[in-house]
N, C-alpha and C positions, 0 to 999 in steps of 0.2 A: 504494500500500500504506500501510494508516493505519500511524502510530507507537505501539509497544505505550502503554496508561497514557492515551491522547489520546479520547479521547470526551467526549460531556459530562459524564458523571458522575466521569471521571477532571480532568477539566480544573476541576466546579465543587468538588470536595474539594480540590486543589492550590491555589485561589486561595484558598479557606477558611484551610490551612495557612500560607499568603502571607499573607494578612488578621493571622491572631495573629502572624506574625515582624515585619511593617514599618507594620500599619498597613489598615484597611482603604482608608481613602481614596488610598492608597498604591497600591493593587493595581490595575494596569494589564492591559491587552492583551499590550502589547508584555512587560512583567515575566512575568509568565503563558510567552510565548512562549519568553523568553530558559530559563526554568526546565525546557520541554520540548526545547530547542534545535532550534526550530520558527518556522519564519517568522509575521507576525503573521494574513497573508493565509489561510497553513491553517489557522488556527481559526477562519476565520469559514463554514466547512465544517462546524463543532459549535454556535456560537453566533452568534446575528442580531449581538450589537455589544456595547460596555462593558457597558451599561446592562441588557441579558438577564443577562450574567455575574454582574451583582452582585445579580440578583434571585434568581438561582440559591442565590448564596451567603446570602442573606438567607434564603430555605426549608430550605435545610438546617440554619442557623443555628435556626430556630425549630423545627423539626422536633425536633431536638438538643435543646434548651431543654427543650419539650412534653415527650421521653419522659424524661428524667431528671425531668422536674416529675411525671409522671404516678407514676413507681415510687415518687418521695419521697410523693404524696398514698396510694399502698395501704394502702387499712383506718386511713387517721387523718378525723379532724375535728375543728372545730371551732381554737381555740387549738393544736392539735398538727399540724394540717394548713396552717395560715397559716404554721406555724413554719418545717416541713419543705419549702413549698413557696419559701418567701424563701429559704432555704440552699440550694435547686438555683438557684436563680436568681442568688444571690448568686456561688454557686462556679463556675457556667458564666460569668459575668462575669470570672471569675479566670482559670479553664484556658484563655478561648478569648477575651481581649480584642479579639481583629478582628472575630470569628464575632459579637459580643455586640455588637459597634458594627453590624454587618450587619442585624442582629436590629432594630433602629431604624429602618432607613429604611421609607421611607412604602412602605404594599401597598395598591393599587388592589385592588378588590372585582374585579376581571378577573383580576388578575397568578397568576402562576404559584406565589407564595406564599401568598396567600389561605388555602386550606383550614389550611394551619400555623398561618398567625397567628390564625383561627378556632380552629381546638385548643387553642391555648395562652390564647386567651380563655376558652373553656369549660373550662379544669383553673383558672383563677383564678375563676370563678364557682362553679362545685362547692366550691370555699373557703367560700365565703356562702351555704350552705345550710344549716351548722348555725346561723348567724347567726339565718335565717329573715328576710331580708329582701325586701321586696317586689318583684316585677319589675323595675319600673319603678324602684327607685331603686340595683340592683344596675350598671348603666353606671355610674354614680355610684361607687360603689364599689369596682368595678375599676381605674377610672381612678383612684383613689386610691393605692389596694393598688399600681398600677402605676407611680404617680407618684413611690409613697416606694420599692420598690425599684429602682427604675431611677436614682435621684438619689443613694443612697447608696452604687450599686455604681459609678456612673459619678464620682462623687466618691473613694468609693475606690481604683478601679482608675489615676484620674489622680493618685495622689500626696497628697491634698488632706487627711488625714488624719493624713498618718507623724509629722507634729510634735508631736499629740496626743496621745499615749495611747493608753489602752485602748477600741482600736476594738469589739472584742467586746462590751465591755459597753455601746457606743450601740448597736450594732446590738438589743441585748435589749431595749434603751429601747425605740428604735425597735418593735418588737414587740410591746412589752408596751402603747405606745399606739395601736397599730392594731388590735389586740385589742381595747380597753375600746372605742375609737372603734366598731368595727362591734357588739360588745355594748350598746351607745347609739347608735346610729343613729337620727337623730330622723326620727321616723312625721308622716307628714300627718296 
């Protein structure tokens, strides 16, 4: 008889929840087990091994990410859709520190995350179409766009800032030159 709450999809929200309290590197099998008061050996009845677990938690993670990025992009563009799409991104970093560390790890074009981390590509492309920038130099640009919010939030969320000041108003910098940068996007 399974234990209520034990399936996969109870077992990958609970490591997610495990991920923001201790860490996601942190989140084990066995912790996972202790939390269900469940030997480590019954969950491998839900999950192949760590390494599934934490892909799990990675899709949800982005998953999570995509649709609060998606509500924040409704009906903006341009400057106001770059805006809105950094502040879901930035404040899922905040509410769900493990989930957003989860959200990093590397997705094979196979894995069972793929289509998510695809999603959350295409909601940061739909960004640069008011830009109007060409196909081809939009990888370019997301990996930017990706670059600077993932560095300021993983900077942030580690402490790296609190000595500084006024965090808000780098973040607007920040903003305000990734704006001009894709409004000057240099053309072949």
């Amino acid at each position: 008889m399974a234990r209520a709450g034990v399936s996969v999809d109870g077992l990958t929200r609970a490591a997610a929840e495990l991920a923001d309290e201790i860490g996601f590197d942190q989140v084990t099998v066995s912790a996972l087990a202790r939390r269900f008061n469940v030997t480590v050996a019954s969950l491998y009845s839900h999950i192949k091994n760590a390494d599934d677990l934490r892909v799990r938690v990675a899709a949800l993670a982005l998953t999570e990410m995509a649709d609060r990025a998606s509500d924040a992009l409704a009906g903006r563009a341009g400057k106001d859709a770059l805006v809105a799409f950094a502040a879901a991104y930035r404040g899922y970093a905040k509410d769900h520190p493990g989930r957003y560390t989860a959200a990093r790890l590397r997705i094979d074009a196979d894995s069972l995350a793929a289509p998510a981390a695809i999603r959350h590509a295409e909601l940061m492309r739909a960004i640069l179409r008011e830009y109007d920038l060409p196909e081809v130099e939009q990888t370019h640009a997301v990996r930017l766009l990706g670059s600077a919010f993932h560095g300021f939030a993983s900077l942030e969320t580690a402490g790296s800032f609190a000595h500084s000041g006024d965090v808000d108003g780098s973040w607007s910098r920040v903003l305000d030159v990734l704006h001009t940068s894709l409004v000057n996007w240099p053309r072949e």
